[in-house]
C-alpha positions in Angstrom: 62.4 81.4 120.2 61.3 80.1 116.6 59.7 83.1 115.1 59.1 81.6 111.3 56.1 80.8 112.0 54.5 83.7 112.9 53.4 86.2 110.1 51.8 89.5 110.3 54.2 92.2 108.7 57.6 94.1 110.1 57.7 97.6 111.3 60.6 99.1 111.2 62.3 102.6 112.2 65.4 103.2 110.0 69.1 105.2 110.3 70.5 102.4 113.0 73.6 101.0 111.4 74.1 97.5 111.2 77.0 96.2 113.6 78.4 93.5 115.2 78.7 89.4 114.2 76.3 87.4 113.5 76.5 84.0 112.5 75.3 82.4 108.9 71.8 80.1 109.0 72.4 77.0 107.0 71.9 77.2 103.4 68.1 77.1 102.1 68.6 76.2 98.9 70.8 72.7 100.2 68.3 72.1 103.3 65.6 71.0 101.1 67.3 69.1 98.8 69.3 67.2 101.5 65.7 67.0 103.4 63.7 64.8 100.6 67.6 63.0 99.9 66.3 60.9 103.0 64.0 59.3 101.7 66.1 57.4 99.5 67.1 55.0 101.9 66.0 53.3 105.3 67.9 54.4 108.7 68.1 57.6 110.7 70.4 60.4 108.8 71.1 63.5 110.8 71.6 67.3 109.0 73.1 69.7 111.1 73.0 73.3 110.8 69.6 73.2 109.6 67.9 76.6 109.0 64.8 77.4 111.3 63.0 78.5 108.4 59.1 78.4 107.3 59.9 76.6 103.9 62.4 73.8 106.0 59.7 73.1 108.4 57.4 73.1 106.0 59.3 70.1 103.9 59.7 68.3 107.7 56.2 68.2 108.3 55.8 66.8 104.4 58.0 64.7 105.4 56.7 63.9 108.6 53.2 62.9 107.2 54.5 60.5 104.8 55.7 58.5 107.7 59.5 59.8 108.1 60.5 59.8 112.0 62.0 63.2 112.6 63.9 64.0 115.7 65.8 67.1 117.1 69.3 67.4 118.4 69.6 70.8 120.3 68.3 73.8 117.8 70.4 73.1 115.0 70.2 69.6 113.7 67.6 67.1 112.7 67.3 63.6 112.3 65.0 62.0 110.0 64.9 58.3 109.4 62.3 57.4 106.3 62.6 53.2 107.2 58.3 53.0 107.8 58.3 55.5 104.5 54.0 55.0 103.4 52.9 54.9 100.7 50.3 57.5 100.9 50.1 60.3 98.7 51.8 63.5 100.0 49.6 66.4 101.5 48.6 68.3 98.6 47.9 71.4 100.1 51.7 71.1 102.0 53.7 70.1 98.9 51.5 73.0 96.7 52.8 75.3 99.6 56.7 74.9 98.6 58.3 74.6 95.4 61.2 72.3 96.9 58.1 69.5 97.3 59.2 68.4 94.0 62.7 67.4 95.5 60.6 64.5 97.3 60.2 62.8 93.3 62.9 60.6 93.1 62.9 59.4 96.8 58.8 58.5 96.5 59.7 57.1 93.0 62.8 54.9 94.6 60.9 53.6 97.6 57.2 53.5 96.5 57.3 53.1 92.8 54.8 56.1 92.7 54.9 60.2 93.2 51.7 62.0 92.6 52.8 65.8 92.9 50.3 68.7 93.0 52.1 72.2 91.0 54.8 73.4 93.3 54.7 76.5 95.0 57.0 79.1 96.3 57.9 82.2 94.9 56.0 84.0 91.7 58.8 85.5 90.2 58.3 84.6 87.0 58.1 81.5 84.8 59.8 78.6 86.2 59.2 75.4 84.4 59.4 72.1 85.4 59.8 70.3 82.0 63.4 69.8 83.0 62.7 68.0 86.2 60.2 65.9 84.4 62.5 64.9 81.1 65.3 64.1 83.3 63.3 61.4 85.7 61.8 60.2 82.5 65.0 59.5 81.1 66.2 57.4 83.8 63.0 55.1 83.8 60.0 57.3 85.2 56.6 57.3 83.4 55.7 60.7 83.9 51.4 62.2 83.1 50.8 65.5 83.2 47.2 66.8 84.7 45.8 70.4 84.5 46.6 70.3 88.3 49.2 67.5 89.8 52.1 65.4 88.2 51.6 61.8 88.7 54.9 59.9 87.8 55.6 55.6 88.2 58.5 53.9 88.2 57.7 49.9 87.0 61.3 48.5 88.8 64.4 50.7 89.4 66.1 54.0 87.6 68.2 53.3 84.7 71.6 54.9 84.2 72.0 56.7 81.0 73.0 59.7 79.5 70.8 63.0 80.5 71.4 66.4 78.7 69.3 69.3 80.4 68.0 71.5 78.3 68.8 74.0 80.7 71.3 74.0 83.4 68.4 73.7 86.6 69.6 73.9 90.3 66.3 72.0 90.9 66.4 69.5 87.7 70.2 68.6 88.6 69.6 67.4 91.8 66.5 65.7 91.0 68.4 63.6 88.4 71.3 63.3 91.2 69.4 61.6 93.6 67.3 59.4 91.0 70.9 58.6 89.2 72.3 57.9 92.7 70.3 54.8 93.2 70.0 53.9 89.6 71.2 50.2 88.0 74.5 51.6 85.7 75.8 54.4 85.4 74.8 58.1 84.6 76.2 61.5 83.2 74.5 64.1 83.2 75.6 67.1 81.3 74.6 71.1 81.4 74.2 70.8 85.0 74.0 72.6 87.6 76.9 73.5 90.2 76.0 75.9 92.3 77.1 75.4 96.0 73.6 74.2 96.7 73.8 71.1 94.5 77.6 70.6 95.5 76.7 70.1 99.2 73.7 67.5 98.1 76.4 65.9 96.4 78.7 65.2 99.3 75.8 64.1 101.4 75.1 61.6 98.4 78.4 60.5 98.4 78.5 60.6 102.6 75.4 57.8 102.4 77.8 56.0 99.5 76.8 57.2 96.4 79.6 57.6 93.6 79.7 61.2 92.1 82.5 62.5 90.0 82.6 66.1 88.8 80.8 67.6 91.7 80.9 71.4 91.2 81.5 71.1 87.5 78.6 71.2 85.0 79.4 67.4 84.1 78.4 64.6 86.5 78.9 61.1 85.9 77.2 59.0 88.7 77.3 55.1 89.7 74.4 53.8 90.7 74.3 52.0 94.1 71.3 50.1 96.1 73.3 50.3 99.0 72.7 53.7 100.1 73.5 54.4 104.2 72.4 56.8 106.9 75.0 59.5 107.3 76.0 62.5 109.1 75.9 66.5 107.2 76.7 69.7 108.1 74.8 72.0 105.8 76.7 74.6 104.7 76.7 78.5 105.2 73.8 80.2 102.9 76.0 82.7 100.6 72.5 84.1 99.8 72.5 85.4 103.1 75.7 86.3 103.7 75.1 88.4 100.9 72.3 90.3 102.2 74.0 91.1 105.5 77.1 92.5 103.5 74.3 94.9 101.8 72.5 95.5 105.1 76.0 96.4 107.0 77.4 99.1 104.3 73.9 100.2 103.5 73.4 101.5 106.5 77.1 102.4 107.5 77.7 99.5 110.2 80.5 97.4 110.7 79.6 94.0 110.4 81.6 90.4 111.1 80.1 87.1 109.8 82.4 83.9 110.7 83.2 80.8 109.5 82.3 81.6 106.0 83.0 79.5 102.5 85.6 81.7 100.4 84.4 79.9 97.0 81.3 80.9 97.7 81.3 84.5 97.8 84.2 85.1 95.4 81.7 87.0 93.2 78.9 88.3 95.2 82.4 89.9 96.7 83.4 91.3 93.5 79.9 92.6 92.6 80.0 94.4 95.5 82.7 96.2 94.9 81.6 97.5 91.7 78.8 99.1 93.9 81.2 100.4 96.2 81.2 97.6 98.7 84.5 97.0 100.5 84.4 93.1 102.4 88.0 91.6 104.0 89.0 88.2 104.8 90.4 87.6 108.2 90.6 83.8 108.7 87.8 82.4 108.5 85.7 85.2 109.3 84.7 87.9 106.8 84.8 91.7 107.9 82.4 94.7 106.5 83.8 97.6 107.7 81.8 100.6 109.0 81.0 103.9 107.7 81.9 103.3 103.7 81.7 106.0 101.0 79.7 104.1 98.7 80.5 104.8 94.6 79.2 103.0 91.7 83.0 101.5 89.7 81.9 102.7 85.9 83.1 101.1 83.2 86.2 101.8 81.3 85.3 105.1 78.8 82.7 106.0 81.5 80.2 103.4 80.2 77.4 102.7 82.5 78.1 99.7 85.0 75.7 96.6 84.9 75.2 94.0 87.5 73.6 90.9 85.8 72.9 87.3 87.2 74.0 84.2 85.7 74.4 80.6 86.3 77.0 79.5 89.0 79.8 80.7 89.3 77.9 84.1 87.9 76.2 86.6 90.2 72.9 84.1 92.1 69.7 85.8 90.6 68.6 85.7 94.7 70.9 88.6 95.2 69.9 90.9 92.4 66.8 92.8 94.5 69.6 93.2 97.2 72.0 94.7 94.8 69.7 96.6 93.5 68.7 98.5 96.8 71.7 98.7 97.7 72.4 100.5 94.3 70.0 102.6 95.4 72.5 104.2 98.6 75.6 104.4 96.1 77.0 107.1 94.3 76.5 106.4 90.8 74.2 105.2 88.1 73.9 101.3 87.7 72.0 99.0 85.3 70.3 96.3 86.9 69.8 92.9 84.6 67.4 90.4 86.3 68.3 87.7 83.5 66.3 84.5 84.6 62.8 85.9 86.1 61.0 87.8 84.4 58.7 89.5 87.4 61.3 90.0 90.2 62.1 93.6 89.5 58.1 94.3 89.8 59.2 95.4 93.4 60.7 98.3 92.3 57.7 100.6 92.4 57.9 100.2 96.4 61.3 101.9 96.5 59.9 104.7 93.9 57.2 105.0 96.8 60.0 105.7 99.3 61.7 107.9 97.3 64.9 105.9 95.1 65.7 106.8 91.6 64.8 103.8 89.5 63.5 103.0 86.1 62.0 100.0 85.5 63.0 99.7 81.6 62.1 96.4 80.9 60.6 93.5 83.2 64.7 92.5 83.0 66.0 95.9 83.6 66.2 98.7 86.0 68.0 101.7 86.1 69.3 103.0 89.4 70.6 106.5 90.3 72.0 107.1 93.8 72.3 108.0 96.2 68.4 108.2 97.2 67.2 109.4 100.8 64.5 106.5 101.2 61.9 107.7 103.4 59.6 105.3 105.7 56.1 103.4 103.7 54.2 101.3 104.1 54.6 98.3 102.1 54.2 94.7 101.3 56.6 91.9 100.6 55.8 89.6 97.2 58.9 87.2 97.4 61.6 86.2 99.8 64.6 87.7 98.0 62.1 91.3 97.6 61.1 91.1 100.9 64.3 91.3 102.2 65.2 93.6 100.0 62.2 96.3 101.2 63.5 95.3 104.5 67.0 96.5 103.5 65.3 99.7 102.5 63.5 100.1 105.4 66.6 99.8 107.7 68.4 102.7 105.9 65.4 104.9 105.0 64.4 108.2 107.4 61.2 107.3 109.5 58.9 104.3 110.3 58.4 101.3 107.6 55.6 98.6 107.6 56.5 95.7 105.4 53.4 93.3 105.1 53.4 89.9 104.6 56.5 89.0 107.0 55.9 85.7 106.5 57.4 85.9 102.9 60.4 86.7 104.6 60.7 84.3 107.4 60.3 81.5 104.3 64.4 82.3 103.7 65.9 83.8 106.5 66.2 82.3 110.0 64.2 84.7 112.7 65.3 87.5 111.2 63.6 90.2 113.4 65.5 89.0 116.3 68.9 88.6 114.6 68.7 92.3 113.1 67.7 93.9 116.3 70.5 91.8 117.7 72.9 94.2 115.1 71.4 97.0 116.5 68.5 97.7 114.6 65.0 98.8 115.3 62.6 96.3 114.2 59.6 94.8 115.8 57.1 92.3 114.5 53.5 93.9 114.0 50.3 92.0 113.4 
């Protein structure tokens, strides 16, 4: 059963480890993107391994009420053919809900010659502009005006190629400019781009429907515009993000923990980060092993300098993992500096696991020290973001005595019935109201 749509909080009893397989969800953060790349063309496209997730269904039923026919093939794959796209403005309310609603832009702009876009929603982590989506469009041919409370952008004929520099290097922006570049008349580089794994996979399904990309996972795309885009067939791939948080849920709470058919390049330094926090992960195959019962110690620095786990820009450590890390600092050996470089409000979390007992200090809204190992003991608290919710939920699992993490539904926006999966693994978790 589809639990994402339920909300209501988690309750959860800790100290069960965290064992077995289980097998990745399809990458959020390529879902959505691939979801609005649809609407570029007429005929039915089919993703597979689509995550049953609150923010996917929330784009499918965006989707949906601008006229795309959507279709299922068993749990895992939709189909979505945009060839009746309206030209209706998209539900307001329903694109404010999700920040990805912006992907829809160049589609809308493509097939309607309009896009009137409400502020996107999603997480509050922070500041996240959309300047960068908005100068990019523009410079391939959009006529962008800027409201107190929507985005309403034209397009007079077709997107012109030309050169695009982003100002900074955007998961979002990039594949905004990707799919607008993809159908425009000439051809396009676009340079300080993004390449994380999300953007690459939106670029092979580009290039599946016959779009010409060159330089896909590099920061410099050069794209040949086509109107002869085509239906096609993609497998989305594994989400690294929460591969990620299983690896921390397994040694956090001592379990041994197998997760198949995993993408090497992907995890290449999530893997190493880990390590520095005491994390040992193996390759076997395809598969990739956690194994049980791990002394966790904190790697310090050569001359005994203090360790710091910072995010970056792919191929650097994804900013989505940092609250994981940082819990799972918080069960180590060791003293570790946590720099959240890109949002400014996504360590505010912290004073939950101060609540349940970890040794934190919140120097900064960037930086927080950790000292472990903490005992966690069970709270009651309440989830403000995806990445902190599972985070608190990671504490939960490894704390001593009965959690209540509020606002599930924050959750259930990134990671695919979760509840069910965990207690699947072993632990003790039940959904409360």
């Amino acid at each position: 059963m589809d639990r994402t749509a339920e909300g209501g909080s988690f309750v959860v009893e800790g100290g069960a480890p965290i064992t077995g397989t289980v097998e990745p969800a399809g990458n959020k953060n390529e879902a959505l993107p691939a979801l609005a790349a649809t609407l570029l063309l007429s005929g039915e496209t089919v993703l597979e391994r689509m995550p049953r997730i609150r923010d996917a269904r929330s784009m499918i039923e965006l989707l949906s009420r601008l006229g795309v026919k959507i279709g299922y093939e068993g749990e895992q794959a939709v189909s979505l053919d945009a060839s009746d796209l309206s030209d209706r403005d998209p539900d307001a309310s329903l694109a404010a809900s999700i920040r990805g609603s912006f992907l829809i832009a160049p589609g809308l702009l493509h097939r309607t010659g309009k896009a009137i876009l409400p502020r996107p929603g999603g997480d509050r982590i922070g500041r996240r502009r959309v300047d960068t989506h908005l100068l990019a469009l523009k410079a391939l041919g959009a006529d962008v005006e800027v409201t107190s409370s929507e985005y309403r952008l034209q397009l007079k004929s077709r997107f012109c190629g030309t050169d695009v520099f982003l100002d900074e290097a955007s998961v979002m922006a990039t594949e905004n400019a990707v799919m607008a570049a993809s159908v425009a008349d000439g051809s396009t580089r676009i340079l300080n781009a993004a390449c994380e794994p999300h953007v690459q996979g939106l670029c092979r399904l580009l290039v599946a429907m016959g779009a010409r990309i060159e330089g896909i996972g590099t920061n410099c795309l050069e794209i040949h515009g086509t109107d002869d885009l085509h239906p096609a067939r993609h497998a989305i791939a594994p989400d690294h993000i929460e591969i990620g948080s299983f690896i921390a849920l397994a040694a956090m709470t001592g379990g041994e923990l197998r997760i198949p058919d995993v993408v090497e390049d992907d995890l290449r330094m999530i893997r190493m980060v880990f390590r520095r926090l005491g994390v040992d992960t193996q390759l076997e195959g395809g598969d990739l092993l956690v194994p049980g019962a791990q002394d966790l110690v904190i790697q310090e620095d050569l001359h005994g300098a203090v360790p710091k786990v910072d995010d970056a820009p792919w191929p650097g450590f994804p900013a989505d993992l940092t609250s994981i890390a940082l819990v799972l600092a918080t069960q180590a050996r060791g003293t570790v500096l946590i720099h959240e470089k890109m949002f400014e409000s996504r360590l505010f979390f912290v004073d939950r696991l101060i609540t349940m007992g970890a040794r934190v200090v919140l120097c900064d809204p960037h930086r927080a020290l950790v000292v472990g190992p903490s005992e966690l003991h069970g709270a009651e608290l309440a989830s403000p973001d995806i990445r902190a919710g599972m985070a608190l939920l990671a504490a939960a699992l490894c704390a001593d005595g009965t959690s209540e993490i509020k606002n599930a539904h924050q959750v259930d926006r990134g990671y695919e019935n979760i509840d069910e999966r965990l207690r699947g693994l072993g632990a003790r978790i039940e959904r409360g109201n």
